[in-house]
N, CA and C of each residue as an Amber inpcrd file, in Angstrom:
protein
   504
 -20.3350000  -0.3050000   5.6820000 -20.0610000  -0.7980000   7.0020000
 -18.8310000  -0.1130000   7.6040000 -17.5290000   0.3440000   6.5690000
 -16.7870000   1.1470000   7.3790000 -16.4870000   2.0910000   8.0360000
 -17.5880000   2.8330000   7.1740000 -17.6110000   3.9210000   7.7760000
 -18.9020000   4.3160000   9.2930000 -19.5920000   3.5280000   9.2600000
 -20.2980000   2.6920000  10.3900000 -19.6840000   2.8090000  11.6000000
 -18.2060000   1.7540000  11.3390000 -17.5800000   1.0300000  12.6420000
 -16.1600000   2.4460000  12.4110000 -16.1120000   3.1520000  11.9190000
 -15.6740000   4.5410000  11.7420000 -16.0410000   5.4140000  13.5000000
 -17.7030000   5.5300000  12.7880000 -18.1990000   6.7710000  13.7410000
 -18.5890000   5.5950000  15.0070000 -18.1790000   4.3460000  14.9190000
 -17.9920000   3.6320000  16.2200000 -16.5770000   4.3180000  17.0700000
 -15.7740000   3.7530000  16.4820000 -13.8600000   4.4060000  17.0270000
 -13.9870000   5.5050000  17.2600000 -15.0440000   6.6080000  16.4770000
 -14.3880000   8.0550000  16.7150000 -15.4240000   8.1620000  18.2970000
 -16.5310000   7.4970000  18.5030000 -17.5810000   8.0230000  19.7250000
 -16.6290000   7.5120000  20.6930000 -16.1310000   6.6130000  20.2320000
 -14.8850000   5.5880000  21.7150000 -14.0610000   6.7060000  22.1990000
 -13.7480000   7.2160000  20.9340000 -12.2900000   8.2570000  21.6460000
 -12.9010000   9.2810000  22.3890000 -14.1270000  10.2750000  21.6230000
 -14.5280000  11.1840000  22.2090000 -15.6690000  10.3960000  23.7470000
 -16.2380000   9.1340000  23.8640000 -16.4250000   8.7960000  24.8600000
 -15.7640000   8.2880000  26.2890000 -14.9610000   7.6440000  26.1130000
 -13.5230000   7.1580000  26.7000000 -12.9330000   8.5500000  27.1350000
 -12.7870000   9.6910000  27.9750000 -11.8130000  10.6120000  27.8680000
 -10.9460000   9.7400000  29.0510000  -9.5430000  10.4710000  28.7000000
  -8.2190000   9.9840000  29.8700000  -8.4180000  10.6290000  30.7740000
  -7.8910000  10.5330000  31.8190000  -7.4900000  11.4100000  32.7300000
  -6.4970000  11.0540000  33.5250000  -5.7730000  12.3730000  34.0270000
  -4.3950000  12.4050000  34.6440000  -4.3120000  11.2550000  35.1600000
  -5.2620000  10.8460000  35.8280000  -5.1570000   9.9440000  36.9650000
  -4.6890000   8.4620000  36.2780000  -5.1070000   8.2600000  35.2940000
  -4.9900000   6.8810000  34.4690000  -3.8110000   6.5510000  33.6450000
  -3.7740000   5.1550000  33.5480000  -2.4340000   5.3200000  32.3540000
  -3.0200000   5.1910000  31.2090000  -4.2530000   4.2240000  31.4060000
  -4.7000000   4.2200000  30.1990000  -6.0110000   3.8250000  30.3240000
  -6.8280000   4.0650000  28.7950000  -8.3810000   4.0250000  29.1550000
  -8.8510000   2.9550000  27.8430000  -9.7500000   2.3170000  27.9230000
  -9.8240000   1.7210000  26.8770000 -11.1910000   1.3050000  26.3630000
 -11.7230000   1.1590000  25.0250000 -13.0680000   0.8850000  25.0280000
 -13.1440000  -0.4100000  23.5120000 -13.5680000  -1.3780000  24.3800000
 -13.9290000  -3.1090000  23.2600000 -14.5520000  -2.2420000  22.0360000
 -13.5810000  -2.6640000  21.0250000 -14.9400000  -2.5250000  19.5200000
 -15.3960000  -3.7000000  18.9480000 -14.8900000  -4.7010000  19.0340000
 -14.9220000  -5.7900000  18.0300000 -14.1950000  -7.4150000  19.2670000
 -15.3120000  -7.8460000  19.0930000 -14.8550000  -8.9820000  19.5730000
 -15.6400000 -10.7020000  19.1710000 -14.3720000 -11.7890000  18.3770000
 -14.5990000 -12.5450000  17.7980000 -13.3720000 -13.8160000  17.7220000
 -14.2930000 -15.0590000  18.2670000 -13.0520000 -15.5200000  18.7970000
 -12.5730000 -15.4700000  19.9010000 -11.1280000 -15.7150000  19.4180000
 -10.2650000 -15.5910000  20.4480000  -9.5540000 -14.4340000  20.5940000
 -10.5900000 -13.0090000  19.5570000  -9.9030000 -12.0050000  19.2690000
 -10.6180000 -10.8460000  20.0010000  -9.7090000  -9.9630000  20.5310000
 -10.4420000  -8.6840000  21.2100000  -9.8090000  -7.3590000  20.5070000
 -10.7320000  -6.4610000  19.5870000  -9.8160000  -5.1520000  19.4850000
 -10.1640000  -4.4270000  19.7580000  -9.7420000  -3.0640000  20.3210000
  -9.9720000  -2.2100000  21.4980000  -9.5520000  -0.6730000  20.7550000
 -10.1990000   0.4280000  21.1800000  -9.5570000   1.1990000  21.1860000
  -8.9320000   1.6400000  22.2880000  -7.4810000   2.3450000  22.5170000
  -6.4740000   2.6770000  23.9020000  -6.5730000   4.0970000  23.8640000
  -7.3180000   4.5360000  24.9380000  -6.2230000   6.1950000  25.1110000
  -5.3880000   6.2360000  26.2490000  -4.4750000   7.2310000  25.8020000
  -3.2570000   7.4110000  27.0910000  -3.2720000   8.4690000  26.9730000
  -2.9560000   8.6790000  28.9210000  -2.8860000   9.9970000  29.4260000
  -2.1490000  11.1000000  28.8160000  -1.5920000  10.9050000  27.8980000
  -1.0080000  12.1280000  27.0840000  -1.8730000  12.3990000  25.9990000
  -2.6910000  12.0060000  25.7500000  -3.9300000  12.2400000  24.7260000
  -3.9250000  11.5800000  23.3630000  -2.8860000  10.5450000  23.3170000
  -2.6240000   9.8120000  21.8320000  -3.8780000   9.1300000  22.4180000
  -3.7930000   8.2300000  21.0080000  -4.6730000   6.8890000  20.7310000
  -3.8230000   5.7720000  19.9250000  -4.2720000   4.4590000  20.7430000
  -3.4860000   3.3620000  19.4500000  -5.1320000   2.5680000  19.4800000
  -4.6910000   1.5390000  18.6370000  -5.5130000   0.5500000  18.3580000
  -5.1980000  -0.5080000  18.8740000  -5.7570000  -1.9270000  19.2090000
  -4.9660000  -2.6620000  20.0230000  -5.8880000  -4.0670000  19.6090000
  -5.5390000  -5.4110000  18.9160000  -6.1330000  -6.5520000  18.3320000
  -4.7800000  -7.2420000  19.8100000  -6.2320000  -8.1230000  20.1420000
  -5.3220000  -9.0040000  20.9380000  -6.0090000 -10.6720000  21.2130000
  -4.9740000 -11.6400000  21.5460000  -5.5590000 -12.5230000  22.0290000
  -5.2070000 -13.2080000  23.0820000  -5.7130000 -13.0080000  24.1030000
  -6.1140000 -12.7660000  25.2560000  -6.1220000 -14.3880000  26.2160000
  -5.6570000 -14.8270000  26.7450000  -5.4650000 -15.9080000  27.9230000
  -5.6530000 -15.8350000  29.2500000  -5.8850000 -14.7350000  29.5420000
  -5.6450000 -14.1470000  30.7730000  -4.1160000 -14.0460000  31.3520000
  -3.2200000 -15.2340000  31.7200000  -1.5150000 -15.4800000  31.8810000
  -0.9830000 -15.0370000  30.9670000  -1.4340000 -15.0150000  29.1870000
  -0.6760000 -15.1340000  28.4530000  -1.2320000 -14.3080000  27.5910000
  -0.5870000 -13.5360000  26.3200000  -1.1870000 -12.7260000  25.3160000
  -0.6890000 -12.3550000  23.7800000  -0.8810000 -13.0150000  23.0720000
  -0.4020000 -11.8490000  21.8520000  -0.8950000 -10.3990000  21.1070000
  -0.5530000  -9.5360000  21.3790000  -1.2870000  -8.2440000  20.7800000
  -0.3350000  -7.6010000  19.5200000  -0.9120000  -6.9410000  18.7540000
  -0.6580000  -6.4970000  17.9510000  -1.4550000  -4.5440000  18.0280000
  -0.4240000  -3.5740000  18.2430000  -0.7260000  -2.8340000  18.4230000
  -0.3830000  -1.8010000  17.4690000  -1.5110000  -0.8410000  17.0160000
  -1.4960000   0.0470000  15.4830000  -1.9290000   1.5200000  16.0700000
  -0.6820000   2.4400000  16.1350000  -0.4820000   3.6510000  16.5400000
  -0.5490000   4.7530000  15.9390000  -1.3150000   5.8310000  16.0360000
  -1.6470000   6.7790000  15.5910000  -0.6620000   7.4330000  13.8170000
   0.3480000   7.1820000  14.1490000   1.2900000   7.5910000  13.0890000
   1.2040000   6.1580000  12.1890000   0.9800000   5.3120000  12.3150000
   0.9160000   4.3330000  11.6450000   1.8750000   2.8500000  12.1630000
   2.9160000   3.3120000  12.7760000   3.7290000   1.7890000  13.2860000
   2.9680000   1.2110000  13.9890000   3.4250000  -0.2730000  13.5550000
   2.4220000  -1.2720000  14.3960000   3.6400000  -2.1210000  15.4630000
   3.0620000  -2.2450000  16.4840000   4.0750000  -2.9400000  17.2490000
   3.4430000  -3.9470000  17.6710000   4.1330000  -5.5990000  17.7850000
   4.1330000  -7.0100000  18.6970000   4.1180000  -6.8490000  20.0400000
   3.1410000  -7.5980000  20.4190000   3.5830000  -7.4790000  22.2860000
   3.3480000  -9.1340000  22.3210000   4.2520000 -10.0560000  22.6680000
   4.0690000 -11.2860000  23.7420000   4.2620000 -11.0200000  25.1010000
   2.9640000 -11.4740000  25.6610000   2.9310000 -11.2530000  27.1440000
   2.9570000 -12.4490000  27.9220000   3.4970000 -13.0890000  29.0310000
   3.4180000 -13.4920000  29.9910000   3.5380000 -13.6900000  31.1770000
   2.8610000 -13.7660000  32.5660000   2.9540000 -13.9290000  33.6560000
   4.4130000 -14.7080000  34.1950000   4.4210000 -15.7080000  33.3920000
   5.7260000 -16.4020000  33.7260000   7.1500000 -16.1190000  33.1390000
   6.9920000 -15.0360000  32.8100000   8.3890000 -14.1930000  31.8160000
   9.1620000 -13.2640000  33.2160000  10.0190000 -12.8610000  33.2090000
  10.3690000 -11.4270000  34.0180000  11.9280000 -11.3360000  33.4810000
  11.8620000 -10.4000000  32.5850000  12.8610000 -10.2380000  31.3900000
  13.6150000  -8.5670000  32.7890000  13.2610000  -8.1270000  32.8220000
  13.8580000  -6.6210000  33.5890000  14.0480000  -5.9250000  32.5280000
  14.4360000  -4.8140000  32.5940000  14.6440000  -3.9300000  31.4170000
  15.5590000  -4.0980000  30.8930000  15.7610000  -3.3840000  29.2580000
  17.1300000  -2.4800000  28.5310000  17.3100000  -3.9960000  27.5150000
  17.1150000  -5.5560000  27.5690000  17.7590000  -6.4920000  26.9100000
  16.9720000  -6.7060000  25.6550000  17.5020000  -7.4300000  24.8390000
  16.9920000  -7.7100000  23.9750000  16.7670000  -9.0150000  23.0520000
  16.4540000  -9.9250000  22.4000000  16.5150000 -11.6460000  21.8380000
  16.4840000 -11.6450000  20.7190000  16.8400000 -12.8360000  19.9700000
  16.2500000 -12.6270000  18.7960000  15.6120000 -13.5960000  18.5760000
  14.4000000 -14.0650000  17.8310000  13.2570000 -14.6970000  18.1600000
  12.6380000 -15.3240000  16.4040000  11.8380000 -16.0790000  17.0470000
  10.9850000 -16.4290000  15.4550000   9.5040000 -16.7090000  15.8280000
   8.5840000 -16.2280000  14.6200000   7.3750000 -16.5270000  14.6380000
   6.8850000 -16.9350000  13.2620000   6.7510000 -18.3980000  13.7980000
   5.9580000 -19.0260000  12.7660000   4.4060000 -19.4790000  12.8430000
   3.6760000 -18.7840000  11.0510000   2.0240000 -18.5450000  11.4190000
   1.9970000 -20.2010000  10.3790000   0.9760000 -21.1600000  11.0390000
   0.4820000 -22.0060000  10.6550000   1.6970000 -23.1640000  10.5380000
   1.7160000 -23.2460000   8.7350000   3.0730000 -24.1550000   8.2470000
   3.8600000 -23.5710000   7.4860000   3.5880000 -21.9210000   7.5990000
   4.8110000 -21.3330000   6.7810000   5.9320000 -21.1150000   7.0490000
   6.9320000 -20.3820000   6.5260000   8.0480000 -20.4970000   6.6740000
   8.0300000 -19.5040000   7.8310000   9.1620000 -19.4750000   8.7250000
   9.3730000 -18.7980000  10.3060000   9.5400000 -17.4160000   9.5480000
   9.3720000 -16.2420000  10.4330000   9.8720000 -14.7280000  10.0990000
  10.8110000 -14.4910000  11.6560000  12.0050000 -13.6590000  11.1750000
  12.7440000 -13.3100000  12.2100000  12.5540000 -11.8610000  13.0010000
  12.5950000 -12.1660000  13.9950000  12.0420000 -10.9340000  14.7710000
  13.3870000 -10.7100000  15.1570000  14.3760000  -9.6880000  14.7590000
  15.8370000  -9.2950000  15.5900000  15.8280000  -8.3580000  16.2310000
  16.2880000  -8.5970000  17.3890000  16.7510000  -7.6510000  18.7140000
  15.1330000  -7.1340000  19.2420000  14.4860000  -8.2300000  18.6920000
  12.9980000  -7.6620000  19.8200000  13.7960000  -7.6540000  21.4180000
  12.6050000  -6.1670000  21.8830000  13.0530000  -5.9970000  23.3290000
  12.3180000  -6.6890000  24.5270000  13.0450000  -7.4310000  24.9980000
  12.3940000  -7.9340000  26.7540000  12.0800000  -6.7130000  27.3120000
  10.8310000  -7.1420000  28.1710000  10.7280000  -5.9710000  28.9290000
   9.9420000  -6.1550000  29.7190000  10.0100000  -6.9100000  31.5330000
   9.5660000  -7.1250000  32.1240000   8.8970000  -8.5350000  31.9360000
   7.3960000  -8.9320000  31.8040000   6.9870000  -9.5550000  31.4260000
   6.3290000  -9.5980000  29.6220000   7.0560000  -8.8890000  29.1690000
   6.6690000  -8.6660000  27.8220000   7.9940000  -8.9620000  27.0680000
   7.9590000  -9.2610000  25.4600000   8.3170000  -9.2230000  24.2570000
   7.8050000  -8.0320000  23.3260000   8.8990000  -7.1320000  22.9900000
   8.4740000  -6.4580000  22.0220000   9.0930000  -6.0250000  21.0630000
   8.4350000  -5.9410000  19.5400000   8.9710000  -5.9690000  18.7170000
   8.0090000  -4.9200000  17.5500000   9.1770000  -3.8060000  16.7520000
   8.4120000  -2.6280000  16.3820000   8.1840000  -3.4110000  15.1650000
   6.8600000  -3.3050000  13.8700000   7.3150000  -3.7990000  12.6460000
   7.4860000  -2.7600000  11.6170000   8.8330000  -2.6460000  11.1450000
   9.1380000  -2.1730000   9.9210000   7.9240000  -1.3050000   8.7080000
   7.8950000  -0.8400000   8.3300000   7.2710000   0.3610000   7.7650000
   7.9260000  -0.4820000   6.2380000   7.1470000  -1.8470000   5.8050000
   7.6320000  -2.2150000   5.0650000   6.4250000  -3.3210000   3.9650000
   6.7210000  -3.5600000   2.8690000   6.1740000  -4.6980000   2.3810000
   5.9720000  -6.4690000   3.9650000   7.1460000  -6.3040000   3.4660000
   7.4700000  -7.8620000   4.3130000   6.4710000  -7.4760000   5.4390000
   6.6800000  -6.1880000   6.3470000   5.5590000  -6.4070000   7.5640000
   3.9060000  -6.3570000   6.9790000   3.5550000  -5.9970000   6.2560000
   2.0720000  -6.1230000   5.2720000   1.3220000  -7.4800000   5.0750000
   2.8230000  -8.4090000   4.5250000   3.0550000  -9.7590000   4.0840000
   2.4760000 -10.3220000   5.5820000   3.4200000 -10.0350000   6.5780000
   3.0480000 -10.5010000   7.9510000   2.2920000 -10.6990000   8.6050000
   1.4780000  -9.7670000   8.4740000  -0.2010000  -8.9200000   9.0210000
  -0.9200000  -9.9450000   8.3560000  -0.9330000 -10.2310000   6.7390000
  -1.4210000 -11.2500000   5.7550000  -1.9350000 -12.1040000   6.4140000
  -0.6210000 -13.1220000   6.8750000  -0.3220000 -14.3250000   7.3700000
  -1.0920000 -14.3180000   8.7100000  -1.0870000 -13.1210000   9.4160000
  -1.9680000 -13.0270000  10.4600000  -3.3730000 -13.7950000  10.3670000
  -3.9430000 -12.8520000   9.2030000  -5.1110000 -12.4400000   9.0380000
  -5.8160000 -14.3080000   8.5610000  -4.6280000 -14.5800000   8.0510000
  -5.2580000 -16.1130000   7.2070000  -4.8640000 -17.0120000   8.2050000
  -3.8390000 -17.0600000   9.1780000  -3.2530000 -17.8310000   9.9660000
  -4.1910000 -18.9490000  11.0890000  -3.7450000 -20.0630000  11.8520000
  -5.0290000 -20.5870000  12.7620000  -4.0410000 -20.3500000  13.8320000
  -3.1220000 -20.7570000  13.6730000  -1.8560000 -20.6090000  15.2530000
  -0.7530000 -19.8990000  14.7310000  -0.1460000 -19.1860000  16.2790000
   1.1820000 -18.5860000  15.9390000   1.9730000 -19.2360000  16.8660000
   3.0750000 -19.4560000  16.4450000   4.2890000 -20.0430000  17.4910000
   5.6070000 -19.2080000  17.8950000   5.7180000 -18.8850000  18.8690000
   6.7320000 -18.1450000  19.2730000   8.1330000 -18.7540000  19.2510000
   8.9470000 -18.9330000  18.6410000  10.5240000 -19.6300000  19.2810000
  11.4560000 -18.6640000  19.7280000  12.4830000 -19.2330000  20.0780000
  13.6130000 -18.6830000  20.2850000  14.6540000 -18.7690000  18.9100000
  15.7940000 -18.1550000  18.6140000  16.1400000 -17.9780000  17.5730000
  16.6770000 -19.2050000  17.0490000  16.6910000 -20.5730000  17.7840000
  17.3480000 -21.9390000  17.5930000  16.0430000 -22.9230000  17.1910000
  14.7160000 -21.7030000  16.9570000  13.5800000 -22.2190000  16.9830000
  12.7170000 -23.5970000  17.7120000  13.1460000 -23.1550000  19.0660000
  12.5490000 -23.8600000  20.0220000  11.4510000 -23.2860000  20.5800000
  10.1730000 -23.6870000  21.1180000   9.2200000 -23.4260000  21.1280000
   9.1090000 -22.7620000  22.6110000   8.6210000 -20.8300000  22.6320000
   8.2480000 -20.6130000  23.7700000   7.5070000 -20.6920000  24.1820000
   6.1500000 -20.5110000  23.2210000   4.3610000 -20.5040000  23.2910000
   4.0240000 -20.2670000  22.3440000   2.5750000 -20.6960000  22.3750000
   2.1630000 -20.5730000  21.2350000   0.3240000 -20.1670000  21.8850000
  -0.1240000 -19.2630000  20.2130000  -1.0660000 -18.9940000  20.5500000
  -2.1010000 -18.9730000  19.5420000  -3.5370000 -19.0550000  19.7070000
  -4.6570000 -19.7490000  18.4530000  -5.1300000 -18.4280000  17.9690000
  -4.9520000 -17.7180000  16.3220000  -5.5920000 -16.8450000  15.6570000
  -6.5640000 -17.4050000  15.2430000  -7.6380000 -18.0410000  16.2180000
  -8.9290000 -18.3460000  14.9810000  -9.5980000 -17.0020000  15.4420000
 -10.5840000 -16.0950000  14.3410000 -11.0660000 -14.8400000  14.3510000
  -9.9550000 -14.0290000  13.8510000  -8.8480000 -14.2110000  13.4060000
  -7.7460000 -13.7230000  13.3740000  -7.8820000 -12.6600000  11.7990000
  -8.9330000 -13.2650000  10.7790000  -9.4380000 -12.9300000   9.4180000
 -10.4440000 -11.5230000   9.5580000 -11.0520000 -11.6890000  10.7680000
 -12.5210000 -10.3500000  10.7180000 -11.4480000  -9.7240000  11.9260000
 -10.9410000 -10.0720000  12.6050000 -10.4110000  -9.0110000  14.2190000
  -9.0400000  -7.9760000  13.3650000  -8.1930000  -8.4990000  11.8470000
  -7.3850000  -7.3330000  11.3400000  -8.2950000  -6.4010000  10.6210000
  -9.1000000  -6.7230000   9.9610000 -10.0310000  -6.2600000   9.0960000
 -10.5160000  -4.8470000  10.8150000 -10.8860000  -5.0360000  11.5580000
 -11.5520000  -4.3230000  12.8420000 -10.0030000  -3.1140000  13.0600000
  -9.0430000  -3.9880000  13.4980000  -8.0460000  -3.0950000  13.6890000
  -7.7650000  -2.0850000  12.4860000  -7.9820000  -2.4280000  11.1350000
  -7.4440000  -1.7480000  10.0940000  -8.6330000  -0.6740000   9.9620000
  -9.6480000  -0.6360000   9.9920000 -10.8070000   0.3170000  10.2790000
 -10.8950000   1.2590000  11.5980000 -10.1880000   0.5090000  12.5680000
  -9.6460000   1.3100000  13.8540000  -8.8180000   2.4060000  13.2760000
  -7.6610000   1.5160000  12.8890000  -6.4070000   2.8090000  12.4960000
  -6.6480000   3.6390000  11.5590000  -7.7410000   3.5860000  10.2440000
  -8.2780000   4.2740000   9.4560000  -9.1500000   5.4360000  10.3800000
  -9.7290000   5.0660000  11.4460000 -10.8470000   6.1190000  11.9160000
  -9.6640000   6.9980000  13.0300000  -8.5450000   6.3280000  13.3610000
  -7.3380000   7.3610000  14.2100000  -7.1650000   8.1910000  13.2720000
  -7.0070000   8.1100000  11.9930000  -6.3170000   9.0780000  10.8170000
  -7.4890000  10.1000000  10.2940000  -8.4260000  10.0330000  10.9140000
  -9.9760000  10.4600000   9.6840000 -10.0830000  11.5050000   9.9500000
């Protein structure tokens, strides 16, 4: 099957082309749940991968980039952070213990935060993957939003076959 949903990602990229005109182009691979993962191209000719869950106002994505870093995006309509600042934040999956997100960057209506090239971020992804809700706090762990990973088990499994077919 992976290699299946393989020569799926690779027809996306070579189907999907960018162009100048766009910032970005994108084509659904996998959708389950409350989960959407996508492949992204941008007008400079990269590719990321992109697992998200989707509210329309509101969003958590998790985005897996050609070289391998994966980056957090919290999105909302009702945010307007402006540029250059930064928070420090917590996300807790289900009833486990909180993980600290430090000096994630505001940025407009977004949260973002790079993850570490590490065990602990692997661990994270884990917790994703098994998780039913994620909760956003602030670093005094007060609640900013929160959002439902059900599909959250088959939509990493999609992204991780995404970022395998960016590398192939």
């Amino acid at each position: 099957m992976r290699k299946g949903f393989q020569a799926v990602v690779l027809a996306a990229c070579v189907l999907s082309p960018v162009t100048a005109q766009s910032e970005a182009t994108s084509e659904m691979l996998f959708q389950h749940k409350h989960w959407e993962v996508e492949i992204v191209g941008f007008d400079d000719g990269t590719f990321a991968c992109l697992a998200e869950v989707d509210a329309t106002s509101e969003s958590f994505s998790l985005w897996l980039y050609q070289d391998q870093s994966v980056k957090l995006q919290f999105y909302s309509t009702s945010w307007d952070y402006g540029e250059g600042e930064t928070a420090d934040l917590q996300v807790k999956i289900g009833n486990r213990s909180p993980w600290n997100l430090t000096d994630a960057d505001l940025y407009k209506n977004s949260i973002l935060f790079n993850l570490p090239d590490s065990d602990q971020a692997v661990n994270f992804l884990v917790e994703i993957a098994q998780g039913n809700s994620l909760l956003l706090s602030n670093s005094d762990g007060d609640p900013v939003m929160e959002y439902s990973l059900a599909g959250s088990s088959a939509s990493m499994e999609a992204l991780i076959a995404c970022g395998e077919a960016l590398n192939s």
